[in-house]
N, C-alpha and C positions, 0 to 999 in steps of 0.2 A: 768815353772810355771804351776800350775796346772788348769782348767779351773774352780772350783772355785772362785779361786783366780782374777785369772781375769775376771769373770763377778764382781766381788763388786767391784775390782777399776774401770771398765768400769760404774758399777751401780753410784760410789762415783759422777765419773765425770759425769755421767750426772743431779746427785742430783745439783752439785756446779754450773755447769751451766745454770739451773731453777734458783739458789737462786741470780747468779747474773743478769739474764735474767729481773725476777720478780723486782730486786732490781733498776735495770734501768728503767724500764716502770713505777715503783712506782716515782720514780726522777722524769721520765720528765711528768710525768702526775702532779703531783706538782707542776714544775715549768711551764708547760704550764697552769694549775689555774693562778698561780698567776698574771702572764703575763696577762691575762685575766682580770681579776680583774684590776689590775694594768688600763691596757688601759681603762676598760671602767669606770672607776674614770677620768680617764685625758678626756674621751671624755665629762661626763660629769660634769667636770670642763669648758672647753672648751664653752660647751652651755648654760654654768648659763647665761653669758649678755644676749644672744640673750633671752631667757628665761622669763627674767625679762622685756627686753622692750616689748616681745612682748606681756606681763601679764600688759604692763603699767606701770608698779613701774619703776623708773629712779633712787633711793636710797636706 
C-alpha cells in the first residue's frame, strides 16, 4: 500500500475512535445527570416529614 493510503485509514481510525470516545462520555455524563437528579428527588422526598414537623404542620 502506498503511504497515502495508509495515513487516511490510520486518519479514518482515529476519526472513529473520537466519535466513539465522545459518544461514551456523552452517555455517561447523561446518565450520571440523571442518576443525580434521580437521588436528590429521593433525598428530598426522604426529608419532606422531617420538613414538615419541623415547620410545625403535622398535616
Amino acid at each position: 500500500m502506498n503511504n497515502q493510503l495508509i495515513n487516511d485509514l490510520n486518519n479514518a481510525r482515529i476519526i472513529g475512535q473520537n466519535v466513539l470516545a465522545n459518544s461514551l462520555k456523552r452517555g455517561l455524563t447523561n446518565f450520571a445527570s440523571e442518576a443525580d437528579a434521580a437521588a436528590a428527588q429521593d433525598f428530598a422526598l426522604a426529608r419532606a416529614p422531617d420538613n414538615l414537623y419541623s415547620n410545625g404542620k403535622t398535616s
